[in-house]
MOPAC internal coordinates of N, CA, C and O (Angstrom, degrees):
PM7 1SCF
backbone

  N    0.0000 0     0.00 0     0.00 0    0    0    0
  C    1.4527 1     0.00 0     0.00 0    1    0    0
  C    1.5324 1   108.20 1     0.00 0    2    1    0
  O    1.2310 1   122.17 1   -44.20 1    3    2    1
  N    1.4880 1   113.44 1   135.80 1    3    2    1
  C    1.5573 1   109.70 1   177.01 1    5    3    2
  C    1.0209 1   124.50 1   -58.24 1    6    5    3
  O    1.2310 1   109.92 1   161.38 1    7    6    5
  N    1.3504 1   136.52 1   -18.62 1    7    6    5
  C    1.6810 1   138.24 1  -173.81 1    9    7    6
  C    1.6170 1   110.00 1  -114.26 1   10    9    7
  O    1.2310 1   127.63 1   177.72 1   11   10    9
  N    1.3678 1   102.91 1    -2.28 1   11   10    9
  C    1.5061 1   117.71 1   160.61 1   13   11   10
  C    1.9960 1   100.11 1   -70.89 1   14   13   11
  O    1.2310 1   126.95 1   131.91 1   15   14   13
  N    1.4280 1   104.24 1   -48.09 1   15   14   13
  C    1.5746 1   124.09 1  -172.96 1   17   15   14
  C    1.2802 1   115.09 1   -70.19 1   18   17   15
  O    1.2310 1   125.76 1   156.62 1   19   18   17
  N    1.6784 1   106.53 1   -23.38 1   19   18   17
  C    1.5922 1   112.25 1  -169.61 1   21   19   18
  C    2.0704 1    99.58 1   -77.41 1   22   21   19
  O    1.2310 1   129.27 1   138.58 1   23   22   21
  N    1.2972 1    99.74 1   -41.42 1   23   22   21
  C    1.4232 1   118.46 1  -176.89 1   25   23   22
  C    1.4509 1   108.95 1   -63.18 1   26   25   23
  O    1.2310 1   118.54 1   154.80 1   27   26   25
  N    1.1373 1   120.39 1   -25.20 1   27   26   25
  C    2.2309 1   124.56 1  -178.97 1   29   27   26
  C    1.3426 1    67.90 1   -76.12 1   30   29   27
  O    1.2310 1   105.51 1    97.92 1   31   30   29
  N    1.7260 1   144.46 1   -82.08 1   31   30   29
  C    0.9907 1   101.14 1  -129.18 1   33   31   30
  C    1.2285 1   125.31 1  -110.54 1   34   33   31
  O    1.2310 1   120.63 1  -162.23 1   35   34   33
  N    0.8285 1   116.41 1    17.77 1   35   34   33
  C    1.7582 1   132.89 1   138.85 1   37   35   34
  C    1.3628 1   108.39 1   -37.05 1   38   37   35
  O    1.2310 1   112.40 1   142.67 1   39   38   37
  N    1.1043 1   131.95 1   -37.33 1   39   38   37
  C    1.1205 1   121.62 1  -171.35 1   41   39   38
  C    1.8287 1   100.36 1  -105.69 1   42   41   39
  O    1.2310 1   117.59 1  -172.32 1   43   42   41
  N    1.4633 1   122.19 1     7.68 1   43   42   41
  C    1.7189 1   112.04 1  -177.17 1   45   43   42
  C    1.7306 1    95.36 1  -105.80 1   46   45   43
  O    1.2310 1   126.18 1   -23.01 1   47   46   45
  N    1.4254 1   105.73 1   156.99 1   47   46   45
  C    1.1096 1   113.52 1   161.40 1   49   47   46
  C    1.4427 1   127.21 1   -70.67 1   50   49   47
  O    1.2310 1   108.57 1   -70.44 1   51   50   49
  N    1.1925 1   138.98 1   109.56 1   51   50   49
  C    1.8541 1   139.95 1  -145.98 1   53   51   50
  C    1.9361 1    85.94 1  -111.36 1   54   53   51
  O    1.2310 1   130.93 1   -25.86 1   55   54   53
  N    1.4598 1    96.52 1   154.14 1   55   54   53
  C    1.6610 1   125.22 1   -13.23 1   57   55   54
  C    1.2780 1   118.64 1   -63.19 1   58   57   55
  O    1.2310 1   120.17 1   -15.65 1   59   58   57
  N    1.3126 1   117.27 1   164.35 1   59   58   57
  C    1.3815 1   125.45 1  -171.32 1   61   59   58
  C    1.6646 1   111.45 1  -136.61 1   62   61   59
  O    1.2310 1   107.92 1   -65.23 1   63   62   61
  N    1.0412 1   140.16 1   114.77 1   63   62   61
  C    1.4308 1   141.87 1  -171.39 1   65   63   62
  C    1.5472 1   104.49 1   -79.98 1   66   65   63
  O    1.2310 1   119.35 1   -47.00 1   67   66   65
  N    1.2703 1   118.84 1   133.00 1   67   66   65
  C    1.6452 1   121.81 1   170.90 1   69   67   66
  C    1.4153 1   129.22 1  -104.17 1   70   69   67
  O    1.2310 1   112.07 1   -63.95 1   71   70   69
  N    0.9206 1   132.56 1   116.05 1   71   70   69
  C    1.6505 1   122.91 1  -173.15 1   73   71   70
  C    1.4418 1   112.72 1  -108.59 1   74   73   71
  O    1.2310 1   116.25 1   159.81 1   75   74   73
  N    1.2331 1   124.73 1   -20.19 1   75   74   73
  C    0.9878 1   120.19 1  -160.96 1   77   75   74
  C    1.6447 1   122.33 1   -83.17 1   78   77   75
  O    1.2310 1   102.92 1   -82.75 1   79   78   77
  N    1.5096 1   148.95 1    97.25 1   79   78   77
  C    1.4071 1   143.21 1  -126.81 1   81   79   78
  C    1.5490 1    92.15 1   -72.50 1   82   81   79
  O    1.2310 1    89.23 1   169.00 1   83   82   81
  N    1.0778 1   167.91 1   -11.00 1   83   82   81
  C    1.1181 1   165.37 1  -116.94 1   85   83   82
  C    1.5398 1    82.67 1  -140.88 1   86   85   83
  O    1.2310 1   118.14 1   106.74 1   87   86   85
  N    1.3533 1   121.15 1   -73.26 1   87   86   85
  C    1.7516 1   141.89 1  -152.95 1   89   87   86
  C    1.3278 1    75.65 1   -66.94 1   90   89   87
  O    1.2310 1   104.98 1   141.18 1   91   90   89
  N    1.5738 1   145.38 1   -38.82 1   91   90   89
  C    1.8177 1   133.76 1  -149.88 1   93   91   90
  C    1.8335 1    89.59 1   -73.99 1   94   93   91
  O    1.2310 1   127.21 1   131.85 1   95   94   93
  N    1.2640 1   103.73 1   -48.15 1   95   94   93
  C    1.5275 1   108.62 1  -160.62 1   97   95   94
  C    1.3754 1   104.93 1   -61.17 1   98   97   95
  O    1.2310 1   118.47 1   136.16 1   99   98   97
  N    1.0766 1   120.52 1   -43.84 1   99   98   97
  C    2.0762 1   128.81 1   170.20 1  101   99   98
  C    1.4641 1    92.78 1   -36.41 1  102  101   99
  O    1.2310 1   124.12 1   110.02 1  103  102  101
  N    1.4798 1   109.69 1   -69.98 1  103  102  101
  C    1.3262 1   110.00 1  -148.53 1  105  103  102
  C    1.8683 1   111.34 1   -82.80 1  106  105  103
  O    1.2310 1   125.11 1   175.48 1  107  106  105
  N    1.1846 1   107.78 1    -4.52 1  107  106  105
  C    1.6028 1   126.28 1   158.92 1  109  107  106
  C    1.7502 1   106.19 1   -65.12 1  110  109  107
  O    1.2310 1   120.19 1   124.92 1  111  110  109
  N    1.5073 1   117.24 1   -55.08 1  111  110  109
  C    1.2867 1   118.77 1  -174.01 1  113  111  110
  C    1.5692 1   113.13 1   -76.33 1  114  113  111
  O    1.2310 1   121.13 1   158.22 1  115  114  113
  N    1.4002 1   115.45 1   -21.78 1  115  114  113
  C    1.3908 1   109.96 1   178.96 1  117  115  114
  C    1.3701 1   104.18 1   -71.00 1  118  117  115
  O    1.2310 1   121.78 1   125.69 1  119  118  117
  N    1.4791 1   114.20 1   -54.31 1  119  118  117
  C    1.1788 1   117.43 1  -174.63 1  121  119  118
  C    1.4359 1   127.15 1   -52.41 1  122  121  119
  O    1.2310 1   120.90 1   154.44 1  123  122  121
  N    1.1206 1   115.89 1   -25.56 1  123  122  121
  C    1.2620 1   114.25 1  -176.90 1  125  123  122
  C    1.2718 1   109.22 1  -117.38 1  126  125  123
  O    1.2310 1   119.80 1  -147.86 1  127  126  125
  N    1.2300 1   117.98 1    32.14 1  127  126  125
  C    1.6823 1   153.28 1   148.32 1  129  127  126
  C    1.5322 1   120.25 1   -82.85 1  130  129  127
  O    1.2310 1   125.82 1   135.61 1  131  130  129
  N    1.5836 1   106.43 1   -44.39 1  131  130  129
  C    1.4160 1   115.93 1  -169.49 1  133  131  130
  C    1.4710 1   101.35 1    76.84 1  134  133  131
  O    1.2310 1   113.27 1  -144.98 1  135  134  133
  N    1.3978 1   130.33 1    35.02 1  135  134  133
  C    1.3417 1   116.55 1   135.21 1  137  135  134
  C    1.4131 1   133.86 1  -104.07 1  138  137  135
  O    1.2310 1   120.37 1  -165.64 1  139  138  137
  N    1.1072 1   116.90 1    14.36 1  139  138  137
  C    1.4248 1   128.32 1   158.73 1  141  139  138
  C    2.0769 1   125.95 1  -148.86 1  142  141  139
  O    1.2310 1   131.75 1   -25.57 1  143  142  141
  N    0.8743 1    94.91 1   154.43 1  143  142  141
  C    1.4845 1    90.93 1  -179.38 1  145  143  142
  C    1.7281 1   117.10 1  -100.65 1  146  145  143
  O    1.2310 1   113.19 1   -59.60 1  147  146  145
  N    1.2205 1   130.48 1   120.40 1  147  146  145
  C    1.4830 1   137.54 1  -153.75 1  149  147  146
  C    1.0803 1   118.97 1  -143.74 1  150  149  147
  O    1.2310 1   122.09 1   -57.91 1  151  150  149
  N    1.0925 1   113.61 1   122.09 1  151  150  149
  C    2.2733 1   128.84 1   163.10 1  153  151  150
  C    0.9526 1    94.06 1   -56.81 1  154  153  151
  O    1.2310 1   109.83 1   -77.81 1  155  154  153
  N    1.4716 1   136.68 1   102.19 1  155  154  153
  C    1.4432 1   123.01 1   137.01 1  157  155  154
  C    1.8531 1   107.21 1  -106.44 1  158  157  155
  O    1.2310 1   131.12 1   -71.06 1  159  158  157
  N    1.1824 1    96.15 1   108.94 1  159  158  157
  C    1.4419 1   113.46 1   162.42 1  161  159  158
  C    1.7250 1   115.15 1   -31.11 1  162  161  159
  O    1.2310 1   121.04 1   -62.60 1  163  162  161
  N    1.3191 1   115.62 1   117.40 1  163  162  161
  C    1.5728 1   109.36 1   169.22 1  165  163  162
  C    1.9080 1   105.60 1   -73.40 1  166  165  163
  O    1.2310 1   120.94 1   -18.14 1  167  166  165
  N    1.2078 1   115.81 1   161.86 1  167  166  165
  C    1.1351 1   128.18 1   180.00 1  169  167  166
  C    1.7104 1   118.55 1  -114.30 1  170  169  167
  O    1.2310 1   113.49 1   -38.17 1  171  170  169
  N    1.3118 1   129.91 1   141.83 1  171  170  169
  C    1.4996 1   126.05 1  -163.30 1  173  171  170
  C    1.5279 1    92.24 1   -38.92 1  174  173  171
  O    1.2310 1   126.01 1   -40.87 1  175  174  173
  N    1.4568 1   106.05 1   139.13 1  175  174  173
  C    1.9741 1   109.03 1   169.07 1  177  175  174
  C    1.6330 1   106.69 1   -79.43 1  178  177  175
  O    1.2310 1   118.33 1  -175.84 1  179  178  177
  N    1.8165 1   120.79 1     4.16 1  179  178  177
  C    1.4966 1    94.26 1   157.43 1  181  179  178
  C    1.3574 1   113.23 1  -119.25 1  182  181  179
  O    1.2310 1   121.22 1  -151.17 1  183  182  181
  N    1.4706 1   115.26 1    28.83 1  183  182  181
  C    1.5905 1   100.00 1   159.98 1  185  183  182
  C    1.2726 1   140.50 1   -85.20 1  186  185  183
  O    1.2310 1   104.55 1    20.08 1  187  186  185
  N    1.0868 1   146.14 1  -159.92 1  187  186  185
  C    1.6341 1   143.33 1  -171.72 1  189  187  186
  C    1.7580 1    91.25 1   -88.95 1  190  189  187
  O    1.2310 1   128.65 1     4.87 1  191  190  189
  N    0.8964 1   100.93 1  -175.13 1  191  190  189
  C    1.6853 1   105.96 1  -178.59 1  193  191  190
  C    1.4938 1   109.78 1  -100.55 1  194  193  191
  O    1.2310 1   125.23 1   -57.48 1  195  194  193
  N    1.2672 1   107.56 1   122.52 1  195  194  193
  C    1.3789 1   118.59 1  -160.34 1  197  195  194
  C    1.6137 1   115.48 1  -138.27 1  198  197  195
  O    1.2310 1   113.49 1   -70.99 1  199  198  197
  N    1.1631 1   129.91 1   109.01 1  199  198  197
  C    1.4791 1   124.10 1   177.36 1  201  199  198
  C    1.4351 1    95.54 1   -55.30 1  202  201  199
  O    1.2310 1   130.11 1   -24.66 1  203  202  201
  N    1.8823 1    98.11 1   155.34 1  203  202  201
  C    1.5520 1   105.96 1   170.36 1  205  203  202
  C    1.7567 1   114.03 1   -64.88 1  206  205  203
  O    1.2310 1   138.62 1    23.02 1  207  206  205
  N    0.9687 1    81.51 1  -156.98 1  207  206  205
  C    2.0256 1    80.08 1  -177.82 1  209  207  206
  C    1.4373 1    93.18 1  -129.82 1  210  209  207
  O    1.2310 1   116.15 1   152.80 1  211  210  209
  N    1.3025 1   124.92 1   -27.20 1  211  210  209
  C    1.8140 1   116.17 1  -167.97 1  213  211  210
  C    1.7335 1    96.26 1  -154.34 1  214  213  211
  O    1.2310 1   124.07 1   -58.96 1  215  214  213
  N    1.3762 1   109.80 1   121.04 1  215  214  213
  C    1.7155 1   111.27 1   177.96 1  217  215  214
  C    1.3277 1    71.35 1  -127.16 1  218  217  215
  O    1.2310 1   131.43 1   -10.97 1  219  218  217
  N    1.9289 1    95.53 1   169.03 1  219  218  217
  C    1.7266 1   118.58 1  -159.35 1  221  219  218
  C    2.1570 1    79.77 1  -139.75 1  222  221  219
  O    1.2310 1   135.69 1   -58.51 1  223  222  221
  N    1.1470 1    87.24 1   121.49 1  223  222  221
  C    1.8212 1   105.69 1   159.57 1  225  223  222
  C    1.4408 1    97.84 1   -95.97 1  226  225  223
  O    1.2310 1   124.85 1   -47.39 1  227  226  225
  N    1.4855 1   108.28 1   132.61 1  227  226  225
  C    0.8906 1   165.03 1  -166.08 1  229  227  226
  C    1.9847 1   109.92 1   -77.23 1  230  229  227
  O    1.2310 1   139.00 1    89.11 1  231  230  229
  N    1.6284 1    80.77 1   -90.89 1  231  230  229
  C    1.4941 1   102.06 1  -168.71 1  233  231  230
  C    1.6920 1   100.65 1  -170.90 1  234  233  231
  O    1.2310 1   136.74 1   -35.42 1  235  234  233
  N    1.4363 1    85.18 1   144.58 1  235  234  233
  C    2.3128 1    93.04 1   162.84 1  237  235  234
  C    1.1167 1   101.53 1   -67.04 1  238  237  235
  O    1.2310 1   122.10 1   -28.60 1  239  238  237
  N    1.0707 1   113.58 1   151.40 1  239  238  237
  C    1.7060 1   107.42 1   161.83 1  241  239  238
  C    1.7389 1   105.41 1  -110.45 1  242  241  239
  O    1.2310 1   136.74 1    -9.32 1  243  242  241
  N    1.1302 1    85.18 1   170.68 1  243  242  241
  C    1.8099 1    99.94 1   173.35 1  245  243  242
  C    1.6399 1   122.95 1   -23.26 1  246  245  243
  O    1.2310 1   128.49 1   120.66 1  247  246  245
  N    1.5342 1   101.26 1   -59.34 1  247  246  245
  C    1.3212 1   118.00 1   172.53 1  249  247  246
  C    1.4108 1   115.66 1   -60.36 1  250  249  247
  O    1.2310 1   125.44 1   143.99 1  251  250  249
  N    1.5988 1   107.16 1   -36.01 1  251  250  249
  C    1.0961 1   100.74 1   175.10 1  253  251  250
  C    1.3506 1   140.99 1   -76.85 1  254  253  251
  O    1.2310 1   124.77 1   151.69 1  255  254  253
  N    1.5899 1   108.46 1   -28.31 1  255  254  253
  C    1.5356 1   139.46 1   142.09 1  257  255  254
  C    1.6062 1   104.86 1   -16.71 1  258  257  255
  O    1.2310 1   131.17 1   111.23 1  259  258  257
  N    1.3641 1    96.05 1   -68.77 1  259  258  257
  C    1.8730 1   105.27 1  -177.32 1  261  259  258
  C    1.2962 1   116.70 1   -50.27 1  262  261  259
  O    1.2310 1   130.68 1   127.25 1  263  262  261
  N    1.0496 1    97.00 1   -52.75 1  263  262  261
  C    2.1462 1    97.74 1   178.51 1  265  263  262
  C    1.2533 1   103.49 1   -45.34 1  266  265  263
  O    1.2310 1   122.82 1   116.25 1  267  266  265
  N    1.8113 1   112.21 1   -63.75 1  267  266  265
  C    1.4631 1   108.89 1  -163.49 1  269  267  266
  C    1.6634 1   113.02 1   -36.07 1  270  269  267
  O    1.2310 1   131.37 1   134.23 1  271  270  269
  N    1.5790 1    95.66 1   -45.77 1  271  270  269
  C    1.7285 1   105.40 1  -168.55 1  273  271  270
  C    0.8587 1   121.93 1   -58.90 1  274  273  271
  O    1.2310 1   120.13 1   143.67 1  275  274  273
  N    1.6452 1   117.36 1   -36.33 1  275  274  273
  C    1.6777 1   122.69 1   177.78 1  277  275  274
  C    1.6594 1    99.77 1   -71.97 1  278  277  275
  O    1.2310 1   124.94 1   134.39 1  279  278  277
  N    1.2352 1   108.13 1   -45.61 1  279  278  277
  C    1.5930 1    97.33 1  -178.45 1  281  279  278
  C    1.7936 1   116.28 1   -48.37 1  282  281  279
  O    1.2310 1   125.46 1   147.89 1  283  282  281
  N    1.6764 1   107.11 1   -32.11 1  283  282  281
  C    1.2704 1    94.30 1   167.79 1  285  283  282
  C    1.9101 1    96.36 1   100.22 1  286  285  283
  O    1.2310 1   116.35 1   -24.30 1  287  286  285
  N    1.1181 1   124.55 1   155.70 1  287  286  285
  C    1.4491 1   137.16 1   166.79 1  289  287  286
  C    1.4739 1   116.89 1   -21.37 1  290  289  287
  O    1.2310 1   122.78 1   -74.18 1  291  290  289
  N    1.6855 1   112.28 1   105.82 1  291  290  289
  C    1.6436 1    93.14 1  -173.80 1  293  291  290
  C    1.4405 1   113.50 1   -86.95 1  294  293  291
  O    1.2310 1   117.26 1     8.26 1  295  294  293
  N    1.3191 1   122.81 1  -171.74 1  295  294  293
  C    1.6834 1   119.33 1  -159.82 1  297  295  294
  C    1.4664 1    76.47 1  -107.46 1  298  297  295
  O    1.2310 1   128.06 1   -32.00 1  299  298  297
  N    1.6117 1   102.08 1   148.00 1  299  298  297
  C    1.0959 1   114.81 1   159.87 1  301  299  298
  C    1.4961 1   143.73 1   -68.76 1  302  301  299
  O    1.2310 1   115.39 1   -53.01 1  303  302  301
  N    1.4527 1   126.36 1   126.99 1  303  302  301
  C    1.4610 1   116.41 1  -137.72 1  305  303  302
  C    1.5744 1    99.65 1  -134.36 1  306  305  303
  O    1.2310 1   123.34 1   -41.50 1  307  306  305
  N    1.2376 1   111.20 1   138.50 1  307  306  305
  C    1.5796 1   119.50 1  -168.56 1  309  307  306
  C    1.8381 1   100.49 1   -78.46 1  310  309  307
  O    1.2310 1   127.58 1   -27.77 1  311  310  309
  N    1.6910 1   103.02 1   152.23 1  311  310  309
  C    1.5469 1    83.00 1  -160.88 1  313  311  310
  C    1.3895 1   110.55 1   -99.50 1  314  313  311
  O    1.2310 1   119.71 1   -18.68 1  315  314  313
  N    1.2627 1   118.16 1   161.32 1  315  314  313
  C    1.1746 1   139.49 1  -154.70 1  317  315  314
  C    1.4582 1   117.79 1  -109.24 1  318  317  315
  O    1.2310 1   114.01 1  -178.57 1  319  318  317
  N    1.3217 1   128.95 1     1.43 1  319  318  317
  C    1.2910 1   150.87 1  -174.50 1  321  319  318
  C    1.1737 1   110.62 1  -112.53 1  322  321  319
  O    1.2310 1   117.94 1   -38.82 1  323  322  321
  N    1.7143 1   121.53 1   141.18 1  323  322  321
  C    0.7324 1   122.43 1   165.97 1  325  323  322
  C    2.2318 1   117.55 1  -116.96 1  326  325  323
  O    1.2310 1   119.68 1   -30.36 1  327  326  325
  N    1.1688 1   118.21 1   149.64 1  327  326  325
  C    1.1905 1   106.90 1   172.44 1  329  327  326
  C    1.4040 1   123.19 1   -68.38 1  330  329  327
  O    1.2310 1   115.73 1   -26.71 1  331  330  329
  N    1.4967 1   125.71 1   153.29 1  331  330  329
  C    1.6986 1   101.90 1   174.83 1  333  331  330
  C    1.7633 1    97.99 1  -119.05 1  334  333  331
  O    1.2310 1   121.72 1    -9.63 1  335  334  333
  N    1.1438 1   114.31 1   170.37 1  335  334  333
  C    1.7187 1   111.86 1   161.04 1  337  335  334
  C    1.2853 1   115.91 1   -26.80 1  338  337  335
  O    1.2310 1   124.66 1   107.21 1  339  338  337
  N    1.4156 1   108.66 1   -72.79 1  339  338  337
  C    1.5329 1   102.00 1  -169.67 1  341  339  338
  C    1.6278 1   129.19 1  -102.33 1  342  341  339
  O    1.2310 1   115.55 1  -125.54 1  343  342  341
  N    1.0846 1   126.05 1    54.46 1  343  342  341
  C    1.1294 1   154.17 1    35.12 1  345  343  342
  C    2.3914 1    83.16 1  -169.70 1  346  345  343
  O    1.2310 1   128.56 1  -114.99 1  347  346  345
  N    1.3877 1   101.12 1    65.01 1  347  346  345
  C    1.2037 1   113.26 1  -161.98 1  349  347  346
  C    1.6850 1    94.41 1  -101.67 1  350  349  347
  O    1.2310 1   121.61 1   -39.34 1  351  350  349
  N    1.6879 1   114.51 1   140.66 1  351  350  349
  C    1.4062 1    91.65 1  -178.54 1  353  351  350
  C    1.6778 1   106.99 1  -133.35 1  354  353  351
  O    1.2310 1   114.84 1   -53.26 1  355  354  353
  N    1.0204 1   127.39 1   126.74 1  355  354  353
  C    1.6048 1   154.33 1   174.73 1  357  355  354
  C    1.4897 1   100.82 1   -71.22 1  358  357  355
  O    1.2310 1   130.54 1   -57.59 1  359  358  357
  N    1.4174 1    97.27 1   122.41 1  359  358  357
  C    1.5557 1   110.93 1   144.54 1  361  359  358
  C    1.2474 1   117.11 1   -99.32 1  362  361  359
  O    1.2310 1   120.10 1   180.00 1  363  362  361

C-alpha cells in the first residue's frame, strides 16, 4: 500500500534510490499524488511499456508531512536498506 510506503520512508534518510518494481509503483502513486517528490527516469517514447528499473525519492513534501500526522505515530520498522560502496542507498 502507498502510505504503508510513505511511512518506510519517513523513517530512511532521502534521497533514497528504489529498485524494487512493487516499491517503483508506491513511489509512482505518491508522486503523482504530491506526497513526495521523485526521479522517475522517462523511458525511450518508442519502446513497449516498461517500468523504470531505479527512481530516486527526493523528499516528503508538505502534504505529505500531513498524512504522516493524521496517520498518527508510525510503528517502528526494521530497516530495509542496504548501504552500497559508493555510498548509494537501495530500498
Amino acid at each position: 500500500m502507498p502510505l504503508s510506503f510513505l511511512v518506510r520512508l519517513q523513517q530512511e534518510k532521502l534521497p533514497v534510490r528504489v529498485a524494487e518494481p512493487e516499491d517503483i509503483r508506491h513511489v509512482s502513486v505518491l508522486s503523482a499524488t504530491g506526497l513526495i517528490d521523485a526521479h522517475i527516469p522517462a523511458l525511450h517514447p518508442t519502446a513497449r511499456y516498461a517500468s523504470p528499473r531505479l527512481v530516486t525519492v527526493v523528499r516528503i513534501t508538505d502534504e505529505g508531512r500531513a498524512w504522516l500526522t493524521e496517520l498518527g505515530e508510525p510503528p517502528k520498522l526494521t530497516a530495509a536498506s542496504m548501504q552500497l560502496s559508493r555510498g548509494s542507498r537501495f530500498m
